[in-house]
C-alpha positions in Angstrom: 111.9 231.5 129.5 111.8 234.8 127.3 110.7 238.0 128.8 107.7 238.4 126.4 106.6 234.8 127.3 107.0 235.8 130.8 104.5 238.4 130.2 102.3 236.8 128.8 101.7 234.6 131.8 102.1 237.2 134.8 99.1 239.0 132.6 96.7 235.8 131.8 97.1 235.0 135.9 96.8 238.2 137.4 99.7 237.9 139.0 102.2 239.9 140.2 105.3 238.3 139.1 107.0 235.0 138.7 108.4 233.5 141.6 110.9 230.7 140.4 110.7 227.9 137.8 110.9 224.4 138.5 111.2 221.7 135.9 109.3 218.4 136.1 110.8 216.8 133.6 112.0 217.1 129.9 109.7 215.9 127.3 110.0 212.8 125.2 113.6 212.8 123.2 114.3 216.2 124.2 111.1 218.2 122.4 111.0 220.3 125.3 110.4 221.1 129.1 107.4 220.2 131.2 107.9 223.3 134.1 105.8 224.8 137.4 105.9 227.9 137.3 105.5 229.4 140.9 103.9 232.5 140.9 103.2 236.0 143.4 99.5 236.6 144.3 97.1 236.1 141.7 94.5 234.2 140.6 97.3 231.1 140.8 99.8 230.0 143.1 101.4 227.9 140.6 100.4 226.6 136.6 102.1 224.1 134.8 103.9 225.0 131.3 104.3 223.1 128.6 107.2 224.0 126.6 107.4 222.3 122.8 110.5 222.9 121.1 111.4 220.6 118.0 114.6 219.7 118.2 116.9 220.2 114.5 118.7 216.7 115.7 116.5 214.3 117.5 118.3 211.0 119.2 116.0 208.4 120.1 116.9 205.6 122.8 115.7 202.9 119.9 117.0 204.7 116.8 113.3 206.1 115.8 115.1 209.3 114.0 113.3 209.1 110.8 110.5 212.2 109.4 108.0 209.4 110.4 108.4 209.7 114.3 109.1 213.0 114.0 106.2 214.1 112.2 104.2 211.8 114.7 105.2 213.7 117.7 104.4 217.3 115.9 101.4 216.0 115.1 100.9 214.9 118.9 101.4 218.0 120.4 99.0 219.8 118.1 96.3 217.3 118.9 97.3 217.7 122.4 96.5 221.6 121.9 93.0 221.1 120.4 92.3 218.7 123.0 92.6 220.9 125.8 90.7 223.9 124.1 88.3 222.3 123.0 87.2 218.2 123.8 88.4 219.0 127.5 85.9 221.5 128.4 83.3 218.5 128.1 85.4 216.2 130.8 83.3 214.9 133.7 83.9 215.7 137.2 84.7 212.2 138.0 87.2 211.9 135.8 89.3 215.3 136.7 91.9 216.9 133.9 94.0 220.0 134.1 92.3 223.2 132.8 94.0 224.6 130.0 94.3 228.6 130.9 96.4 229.1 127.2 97.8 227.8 124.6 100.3 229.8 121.7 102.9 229.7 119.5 105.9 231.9 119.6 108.6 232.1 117.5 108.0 228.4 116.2 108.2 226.9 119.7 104.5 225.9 121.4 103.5 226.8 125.0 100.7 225.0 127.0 99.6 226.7 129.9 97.7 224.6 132.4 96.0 224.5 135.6 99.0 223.1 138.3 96.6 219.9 139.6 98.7 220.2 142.7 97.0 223.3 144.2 94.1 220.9 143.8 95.1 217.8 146.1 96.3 215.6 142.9 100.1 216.0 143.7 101.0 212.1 143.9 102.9 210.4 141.4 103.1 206.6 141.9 105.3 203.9 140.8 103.4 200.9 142.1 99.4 200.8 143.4 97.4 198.5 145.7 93.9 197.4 144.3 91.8 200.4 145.5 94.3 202.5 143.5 93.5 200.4 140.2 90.5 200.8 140.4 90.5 204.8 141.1 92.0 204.7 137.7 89.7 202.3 136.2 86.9 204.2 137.3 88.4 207.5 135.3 88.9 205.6 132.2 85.2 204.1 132.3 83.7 208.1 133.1 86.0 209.3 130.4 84.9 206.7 127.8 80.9 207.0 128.5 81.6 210.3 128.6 82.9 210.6 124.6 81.1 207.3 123.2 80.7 208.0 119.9 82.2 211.1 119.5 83.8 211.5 116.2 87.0 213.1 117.6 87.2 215.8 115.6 90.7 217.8 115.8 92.1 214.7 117.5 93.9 211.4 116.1 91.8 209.4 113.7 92.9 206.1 115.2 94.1 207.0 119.0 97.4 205.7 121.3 101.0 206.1 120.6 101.4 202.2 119.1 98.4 203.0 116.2 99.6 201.1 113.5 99.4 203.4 110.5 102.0 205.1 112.9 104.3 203.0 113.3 106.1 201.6 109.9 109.2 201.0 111.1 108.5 198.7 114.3 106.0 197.1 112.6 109.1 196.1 109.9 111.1 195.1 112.8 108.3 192.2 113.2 108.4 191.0 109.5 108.4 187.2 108.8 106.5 187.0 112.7 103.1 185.7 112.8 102.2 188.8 114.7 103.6 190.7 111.7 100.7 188.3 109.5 97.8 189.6 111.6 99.0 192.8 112.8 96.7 194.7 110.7 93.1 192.2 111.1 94.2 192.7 114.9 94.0 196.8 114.3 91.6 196.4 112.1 89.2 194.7 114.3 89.9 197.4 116.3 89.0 199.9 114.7 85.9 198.6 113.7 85.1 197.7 116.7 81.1 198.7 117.8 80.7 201.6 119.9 83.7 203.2 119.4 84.4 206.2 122.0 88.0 208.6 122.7 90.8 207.3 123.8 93.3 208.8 126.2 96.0 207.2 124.5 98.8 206.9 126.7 96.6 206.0 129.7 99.8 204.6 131.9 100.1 205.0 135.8 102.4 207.4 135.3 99.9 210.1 133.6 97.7 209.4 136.4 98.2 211.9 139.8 96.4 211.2 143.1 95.3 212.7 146.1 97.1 212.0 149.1 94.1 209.3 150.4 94.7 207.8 146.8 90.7 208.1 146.6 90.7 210.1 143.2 92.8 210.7 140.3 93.3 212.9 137.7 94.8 212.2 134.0 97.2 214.1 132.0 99.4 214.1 128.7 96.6 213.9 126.2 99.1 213.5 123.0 97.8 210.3 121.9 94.2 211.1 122.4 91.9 209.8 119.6 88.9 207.7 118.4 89.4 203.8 119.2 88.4 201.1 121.4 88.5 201.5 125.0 90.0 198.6 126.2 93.3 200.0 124.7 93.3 201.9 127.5 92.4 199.8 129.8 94.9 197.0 128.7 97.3 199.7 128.5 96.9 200.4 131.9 96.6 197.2 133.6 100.1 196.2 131.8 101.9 199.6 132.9 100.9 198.6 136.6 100.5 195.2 136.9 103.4 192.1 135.9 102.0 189.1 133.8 101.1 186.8 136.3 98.8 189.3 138.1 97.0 190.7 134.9 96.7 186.7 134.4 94.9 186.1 137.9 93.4 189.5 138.2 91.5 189.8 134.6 88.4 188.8 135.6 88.1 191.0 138.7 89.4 193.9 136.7 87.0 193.9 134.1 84.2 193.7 136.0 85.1 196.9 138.1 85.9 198.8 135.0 82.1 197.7 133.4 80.2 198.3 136.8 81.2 202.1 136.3 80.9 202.1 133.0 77.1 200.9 133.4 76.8 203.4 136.1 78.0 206.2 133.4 76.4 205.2 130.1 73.0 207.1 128.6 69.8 204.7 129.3 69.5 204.7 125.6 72.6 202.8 125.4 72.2 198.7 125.3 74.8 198.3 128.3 74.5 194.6 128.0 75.9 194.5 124.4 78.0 197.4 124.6 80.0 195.1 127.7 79.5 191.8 125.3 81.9 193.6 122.0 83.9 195.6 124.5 85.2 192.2 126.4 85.8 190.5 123.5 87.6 193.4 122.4 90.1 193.2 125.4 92.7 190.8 124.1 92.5 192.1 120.8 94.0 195.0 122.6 96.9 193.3 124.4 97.9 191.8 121.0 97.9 195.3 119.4 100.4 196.4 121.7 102.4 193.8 121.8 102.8 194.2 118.3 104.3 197.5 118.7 106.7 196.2 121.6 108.1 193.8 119.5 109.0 195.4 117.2 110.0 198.9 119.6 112.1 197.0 122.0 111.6 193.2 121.9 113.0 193.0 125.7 110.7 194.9 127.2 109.6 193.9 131.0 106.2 194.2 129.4 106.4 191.4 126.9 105.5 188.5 129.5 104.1 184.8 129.6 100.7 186.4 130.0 100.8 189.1 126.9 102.0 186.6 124.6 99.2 184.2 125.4 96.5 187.0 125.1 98.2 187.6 121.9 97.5 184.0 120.8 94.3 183.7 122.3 93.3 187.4 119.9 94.7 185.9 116.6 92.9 182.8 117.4 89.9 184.6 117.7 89.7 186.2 114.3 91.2 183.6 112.5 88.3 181.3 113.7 85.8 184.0 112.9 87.3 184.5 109.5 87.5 180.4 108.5 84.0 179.7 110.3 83.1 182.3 107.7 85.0 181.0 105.0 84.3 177.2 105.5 80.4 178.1 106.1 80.5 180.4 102.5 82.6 177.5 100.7 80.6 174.4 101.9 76.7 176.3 101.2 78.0 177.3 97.5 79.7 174.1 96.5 76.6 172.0 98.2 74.3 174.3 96.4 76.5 173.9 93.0 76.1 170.1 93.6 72.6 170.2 93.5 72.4 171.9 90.6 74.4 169.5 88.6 72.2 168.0 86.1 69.8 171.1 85.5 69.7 172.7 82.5 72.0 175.6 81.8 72.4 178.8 79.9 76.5 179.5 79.3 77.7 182.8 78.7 80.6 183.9 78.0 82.9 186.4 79.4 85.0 187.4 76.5 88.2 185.5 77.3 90.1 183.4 74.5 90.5 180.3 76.8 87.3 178.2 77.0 87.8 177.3 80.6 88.1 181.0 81.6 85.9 182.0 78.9 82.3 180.4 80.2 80.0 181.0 82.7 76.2 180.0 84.3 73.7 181.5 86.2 75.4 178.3 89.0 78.5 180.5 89.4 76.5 183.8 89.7 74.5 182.3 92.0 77.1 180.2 94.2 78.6 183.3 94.2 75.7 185.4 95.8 75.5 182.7 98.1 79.1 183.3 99.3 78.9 186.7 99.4 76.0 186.6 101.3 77.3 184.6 104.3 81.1 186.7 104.2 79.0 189.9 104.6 79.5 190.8 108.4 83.1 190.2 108.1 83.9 193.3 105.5 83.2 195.7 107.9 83.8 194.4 110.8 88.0 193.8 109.5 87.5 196.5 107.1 88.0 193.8 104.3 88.3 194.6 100.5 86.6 192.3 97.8 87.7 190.3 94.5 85.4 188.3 93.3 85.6 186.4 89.8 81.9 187.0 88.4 80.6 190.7 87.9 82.7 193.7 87.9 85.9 194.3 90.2 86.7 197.5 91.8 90.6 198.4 93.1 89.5 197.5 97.1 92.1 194.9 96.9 94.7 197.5 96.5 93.6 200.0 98.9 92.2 197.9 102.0 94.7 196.1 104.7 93.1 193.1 102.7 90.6 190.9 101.2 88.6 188.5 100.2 89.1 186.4 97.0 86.5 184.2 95.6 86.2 181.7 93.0 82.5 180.7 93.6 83.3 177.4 90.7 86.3 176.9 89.8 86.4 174.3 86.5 83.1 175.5 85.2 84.0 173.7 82.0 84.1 170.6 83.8 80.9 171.1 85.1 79.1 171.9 82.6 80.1 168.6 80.8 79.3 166.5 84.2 82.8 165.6 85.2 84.8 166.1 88.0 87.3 168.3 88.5 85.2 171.5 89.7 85.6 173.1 93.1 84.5 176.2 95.4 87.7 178.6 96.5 87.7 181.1 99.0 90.6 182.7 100.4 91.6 186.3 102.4 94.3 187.7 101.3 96.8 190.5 102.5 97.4 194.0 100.7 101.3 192.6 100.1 99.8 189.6 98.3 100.1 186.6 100.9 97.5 184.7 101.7 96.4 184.5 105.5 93.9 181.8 105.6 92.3 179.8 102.6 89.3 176.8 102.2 88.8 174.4 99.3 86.0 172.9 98.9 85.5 169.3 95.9 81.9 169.1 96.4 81.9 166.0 94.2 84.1 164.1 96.7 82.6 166.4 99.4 86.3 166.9 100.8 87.5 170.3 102.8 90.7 171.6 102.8 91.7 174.5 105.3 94.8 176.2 105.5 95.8 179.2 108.0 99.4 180.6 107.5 101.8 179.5 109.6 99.3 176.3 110.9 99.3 174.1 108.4 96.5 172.2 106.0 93.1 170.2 107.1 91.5 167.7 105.2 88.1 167.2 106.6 89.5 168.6 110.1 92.2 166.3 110.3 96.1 167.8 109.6 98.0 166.7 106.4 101.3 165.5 107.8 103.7 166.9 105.3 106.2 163.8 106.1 104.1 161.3 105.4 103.7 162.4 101.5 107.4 162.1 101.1 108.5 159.4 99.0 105.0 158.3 97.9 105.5 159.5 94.1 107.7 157.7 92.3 109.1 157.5 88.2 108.1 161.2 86.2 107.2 164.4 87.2 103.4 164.4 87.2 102.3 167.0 85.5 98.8 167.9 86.5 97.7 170.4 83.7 94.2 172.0 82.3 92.6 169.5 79.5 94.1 172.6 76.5 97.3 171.0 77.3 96.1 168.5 74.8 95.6 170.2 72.0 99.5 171.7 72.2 101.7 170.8 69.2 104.3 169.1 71.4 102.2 167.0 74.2 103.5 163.8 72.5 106.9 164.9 73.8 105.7 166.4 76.7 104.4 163.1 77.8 108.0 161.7 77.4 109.3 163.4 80.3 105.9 163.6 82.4 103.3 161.8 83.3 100.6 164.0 82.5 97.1 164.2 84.5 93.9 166.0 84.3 92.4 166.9 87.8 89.7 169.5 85.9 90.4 173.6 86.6 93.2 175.4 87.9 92.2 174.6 91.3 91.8 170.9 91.2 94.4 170.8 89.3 97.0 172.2 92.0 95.2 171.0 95.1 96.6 167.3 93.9 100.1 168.6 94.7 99.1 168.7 98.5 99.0 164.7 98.4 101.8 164.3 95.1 104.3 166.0 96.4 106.5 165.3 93.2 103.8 166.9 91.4 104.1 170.4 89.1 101.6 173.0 88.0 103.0 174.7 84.6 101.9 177.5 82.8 103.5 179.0 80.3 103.9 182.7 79.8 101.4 184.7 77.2 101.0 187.7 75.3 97.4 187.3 75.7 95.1 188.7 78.7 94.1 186.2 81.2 95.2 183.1 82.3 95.0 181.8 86.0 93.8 184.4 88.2 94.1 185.4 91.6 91.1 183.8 92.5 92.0 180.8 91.0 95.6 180.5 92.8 95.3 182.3 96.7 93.7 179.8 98.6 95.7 176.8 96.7 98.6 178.9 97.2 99.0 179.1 100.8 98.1 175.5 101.0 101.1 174.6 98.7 103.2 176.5 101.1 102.4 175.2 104.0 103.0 171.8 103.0 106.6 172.9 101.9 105.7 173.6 98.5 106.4 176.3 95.8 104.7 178.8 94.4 106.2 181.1 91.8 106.2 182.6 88.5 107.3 180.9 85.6 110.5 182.9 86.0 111.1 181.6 89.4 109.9 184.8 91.7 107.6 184.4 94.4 103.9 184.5 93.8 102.9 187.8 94.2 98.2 187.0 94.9 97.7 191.1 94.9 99.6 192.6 92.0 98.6 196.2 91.1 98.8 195.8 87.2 96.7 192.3 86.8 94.8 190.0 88.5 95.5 187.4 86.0 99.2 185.5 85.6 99.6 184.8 81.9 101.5 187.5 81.4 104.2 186.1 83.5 103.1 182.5 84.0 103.2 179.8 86.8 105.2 176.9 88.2 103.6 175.4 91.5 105.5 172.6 92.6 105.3 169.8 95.1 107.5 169.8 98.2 110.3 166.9 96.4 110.2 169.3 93.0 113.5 171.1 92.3 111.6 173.3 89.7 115.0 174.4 88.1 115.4 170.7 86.9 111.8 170.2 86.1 111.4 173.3 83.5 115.2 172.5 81.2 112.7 169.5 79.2 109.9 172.6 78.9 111.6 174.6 77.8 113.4 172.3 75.2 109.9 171.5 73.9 107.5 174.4 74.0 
């Protein structure tokens, strides 16, 4: 330690000179020294400092070397600093922290001065606790939460814990192609958005906890991570750092309920305990799958990856995506029912200034299906933080900025309807800012026939699965071609029909949903110069359905379906080729292209 540093901290104390210096530890991938400093009379016998020190060549265990994890852990330390000087002040006496005496800067390194919670009683560091110990801690983390509900965390992390998300680009690539990787953001999301949001210690493991000697308190340190969120990131956090799988499995109940008794015990009386307790349970494995995220992709062997956090994980995404497609299937069956209805009234058509007639028209029935869909999908946009595109009424650039959103066709085939033939549908699908669908609903309200499709589960018809193997080898002879009715009216359909046997299922979306059951079925469109075409409306939820039955769905050039691209929502530009799962599409587009 310099001698101008040692100054400074024989004058702050009162003391008459430094004794000795012990280190506890070094800090995280060597950013410093965490020291007691051991002092002669005084106001202290000891303090703890903090030592930062960015290192010019960091060498993490995983190979985390990047700006990005270097930048996070500045950034930690700084929010560590405010924390003390400011946030900590407020800390109950139930839920005990070290004071912070100073806090500086010297010559580009940082130097925390705190209170030594030793000359207090907390001296004891454990490596494994019996029950009254868990729920010492439990009991900190509920008087520190009531304690800051609410508070907007200013100075601190935006979104707190080491694992946040936005934080962590590089494990969560580690993950891609997982299902966790699918949902890893509606997981955070949810999170986030979470009611009653409160702090967050962050890094609330049983090693940042220090007890007395009858292990009947605690105290917390290492506030680096501490930030707005949902509490039971903490508390999951915890309970997995202490506990294996099998007893978080048996014990989750019983730990819960400790942690909420306190909690009740802390909160203002203005606060609606009861609800408060309701979101914050349900918010519990929502938190296990969060950091699980983040393990698989950190170090995919982890001790803490068990039986138990895997199955919380499930039991999180299965959660939301039941939320999300009660939602959807509720929005998709009132509009189409209500478009039913409406079938033989009179209508006023509009148009929308498109050159194709099918994309062209619309009625007060779409504007109002619409409304009708929007209406019911409501809760969900903030409660996932969801974006919106929408085919009637203006479109704003959500879809590009939020982790996703919803798309909506509220009637798909418009033309159809409004001449009283089949071939119209409702469409609803939620899709991610990378432009994959994650769940999608279909609705032929003239049939009244549902089709469902979550990524990575598959496609319902009415409830009931579509076996993918059981479509094989029911088409037989040509290629159906199932195309929009303009398909007539091209110069070469005469030929066309040579080589395909041409069908007309109504719009876009009827159109492709036949490939589900003709799996030697194609959806063609061929590039424009013009604006519009199929849209991304018209193509998400249809899309993911396709693919889950081993279909295709690309551009004309044979490139993956992007459902979220930044210069149009509409595909004419580049065109379309969906395909059935017995399609080689390379085969299917030589007569095409011959032709048109």
């Amino acid at each position: 330690m310099q001698k101008h540093v040692r100054h400074r901290i024989i004058e702050l104390t009162k003391a008459d000179d430094i004794v000795r210096e012990e280190i506890i530890q070094p800090l995280w991938n060597d950013y410093g020294t965490l020291s007691r400093v051991f002092l002669q009379a005084g106001e202290h016998e000891s303090v703890i400092v903090k030592h930062i020190k960015i290192p010019k060549q960091a060498n993490h265990p995983r190979g985390f070397v990047s700006s990005i994890s270097n930048d996070r852990k500045v950034r930690s330390y700084e929010v560590e600093t405010h924390w003390y000087q400011h946030q900590n002040q407020l800390m109950p006496d139930g839920a005990p922290t070290p004071k912070c005496l100073d806090a500086f800067a010297d010559g580009g390194e940082l130097f925390l001065l705190l209170e030594d919670l030793g000359t207090r009683g907390f001296d004891q560091v454990l490596y494994s606790v019996s029950w009254l110990e868990i729920t010492v801690v439990l009991s900190w983390l509920a008087q520190f939460h009531a304690q800051f509900l609410n508070d907007a965390g200013e100075g601190l992390w935006p979104c707190g814990t080491y694992w946040h998300l936005a934080t962590r680009p590089e494990e969560l690539a580690h993950i891609e192609g997982t299902r966790l990787h699918r949902f890893a953001a509606l997981l955070d999301a949810r999170l986030r958005c979470g009611g009653s949001p409160t702090l967050v210690h962050g890094d609330a493991k049983l090693a940042n906890f220090l007890f007395t000697d009858k292990r009947t308190q605690v105290a917390a340190v290492d506030f680096q991570y501490v930030g707005r969120g949902a509490a039971m990131k903490d508390v999951a956090y915890f309970v997995g750092s202490c506990l294996d799988g099998s007893e978080c499995e048996r014990l989750e109940s019983k730990l819960l309920g400790v942690y909420f008794d306190t909690l009740h015990r802390c909160l203002p009386n203005e606060v609606d305990a009861q609800a408060l307790e309701k979101e914050w349970r349900s918010l519990y494995p929502v938190a296990w799958a969060d950091f699980e995220r983040f393990m698989w992709g950190w170090n995919p062997g982890h001790r803490k990856l068990t039986d138990y956090s895997d199955a919380t994980t499930e039991r999180a995404i299965n959660v939301i995506t039941n939320e999300l497609m009660a939602a959807a299937r509720d929005a998709c069956l009132a509009a189409g029912r209500f478009i039913q209805e409406n079938r033989n009234r009179p209508l006023e058509v509009k148009s929308k200034g498109f050159e194709s007639k099918a994309s062209d028209v619309v009625t007060e029935i779409d504007l109002k299906a619409q409304a009708i869909i929007l209406d019911i999908l409501e809760p969900t946009f903030k409660r996932y933080d969801l974006g919106l595109l929408a085919e009637e009424g203006e479109q704003d650039d959500s879809r590009l900025h939020k982790h996703a959103f919803w798309t909506i066709d509220p009637l798909d085939g418009t033309q159809c309807f409004i001449e009283g033939k089949p071939g119209y549908a409702t469409s609803i699908a939620l899709v991610s800012q990378s432009g994959q669908p994650i769940l999608g609903v279909v609705y032929d309200p003239i049939d009244d026939v549902l089709y469902e499709a979550v990524t990575g589960r598959g496609v319902t018809l009415n409830g009931e699965p579509i076996e993918v193997a059981a479509l094989s080898g029911t088409d037989s002879g040509k290629t159906k071609w199932f195309a929009d009715s303009s398909l007539r009216e091209h110069p070469s359909f005469e030929q066309l029909q040579k080589h395909f046997d041409i069908q007309f299922a109504g719009g876009a979306v009827m159109n492709c949903i036949q490939l589900l059951s003709h799996p030697n079925g194609v959806y063609i469109k061929h590039p424009k110069k013009t604006l519009g075409g199929c849209a991304i409306w018209d193509l998400a939820a249809v899309t993911l359905m396709l693919r889950e039955c081993s279909g295709r769905a690309h551009t004309y050039e044979g490139k993956r379906l992007h459902l979220n691209r930044a210069e149009s929502i509409f595909f004419g530009d580049v065109g379309l080729m969906l395909a059935g799962a017995e399609v080689e599409t390379d085969t299917v587009l030589v007569p095409v292209e011959g032709i048109i």
